[in-house]
N, C-alpha and C positions, 0 to 999 in steps of 0.2 A: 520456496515451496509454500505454496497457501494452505491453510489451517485444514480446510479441508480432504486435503492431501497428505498432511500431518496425518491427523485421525483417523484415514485410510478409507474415508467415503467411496462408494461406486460409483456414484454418477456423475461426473463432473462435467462440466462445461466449460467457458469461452472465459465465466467471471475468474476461474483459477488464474487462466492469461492477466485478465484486467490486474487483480492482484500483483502477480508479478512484476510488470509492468511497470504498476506503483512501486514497488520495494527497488526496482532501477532508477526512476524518475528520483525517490527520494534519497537513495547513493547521489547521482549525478547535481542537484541541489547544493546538498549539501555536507560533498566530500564523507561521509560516511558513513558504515553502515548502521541497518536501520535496528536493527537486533545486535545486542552487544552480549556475550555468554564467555564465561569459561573454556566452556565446552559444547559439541552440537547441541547436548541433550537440552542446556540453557538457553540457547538458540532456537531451537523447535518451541519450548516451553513457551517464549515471549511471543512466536507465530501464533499458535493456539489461543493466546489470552489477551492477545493483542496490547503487547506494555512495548509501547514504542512512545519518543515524544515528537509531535507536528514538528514539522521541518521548520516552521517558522519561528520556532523557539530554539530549535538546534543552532539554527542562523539566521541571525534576525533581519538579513537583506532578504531572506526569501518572503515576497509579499505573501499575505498572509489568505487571500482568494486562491494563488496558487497550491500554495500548500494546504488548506480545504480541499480541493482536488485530487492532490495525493495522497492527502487521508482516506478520501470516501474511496477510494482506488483498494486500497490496505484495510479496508474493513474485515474484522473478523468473520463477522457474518457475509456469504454471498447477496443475500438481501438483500444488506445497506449500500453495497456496494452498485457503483453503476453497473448495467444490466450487460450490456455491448459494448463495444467497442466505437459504436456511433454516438452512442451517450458520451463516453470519454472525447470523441473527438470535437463533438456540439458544446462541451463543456470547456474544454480549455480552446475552442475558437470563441467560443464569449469571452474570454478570461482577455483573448491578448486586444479583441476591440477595446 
């Protein structure tokens, strides 16, 4: 669930997906997950504030441009995050050239 979906925002858009997306991509990475809690409540908490650590340090075969990618994916803010889904796709087809 993206942050802002946590905090109950109205308006949301495409970057909720992007988000998500990332919080998959950095499961399948690297074997697991990306919010670790007790409990949901700890779980949501680490969504909102974004305390996760770069894939590339969870596992240190995941190269480390990939895993940039699936940070900016998992940004707290929409923002920072890539905008589309065409961003995301331009971004990890540069990656694998």
């Amino acid at each position: 669930m993206a942050p802002e979906q946590v905090t109950g925002k109205r308006h949301l858009d495409g970057r909720s997906d992007i988000y998500s997306l990332g919080v998959i991509m950095y499961e399948m990475l690297t074997g697991q997950t990306a919010f670790k809690g007790d409990d949901n409540v700890q779980v949501l908490y680490k969504h909102v504030h974004g305390d996760i650590v770069p894939a590339h340090e969870t596992n240190p075969k995941i190269p480390k441009p990939l895993s940039l990618i699936v940070m900016k994916m998992m940004a707290v803010n929409p923002k920072r995050r890539y905008q589309t889904m065409e961003e995301v796709e331009n971004a990890l087809r540069a990656y694998r050239v």
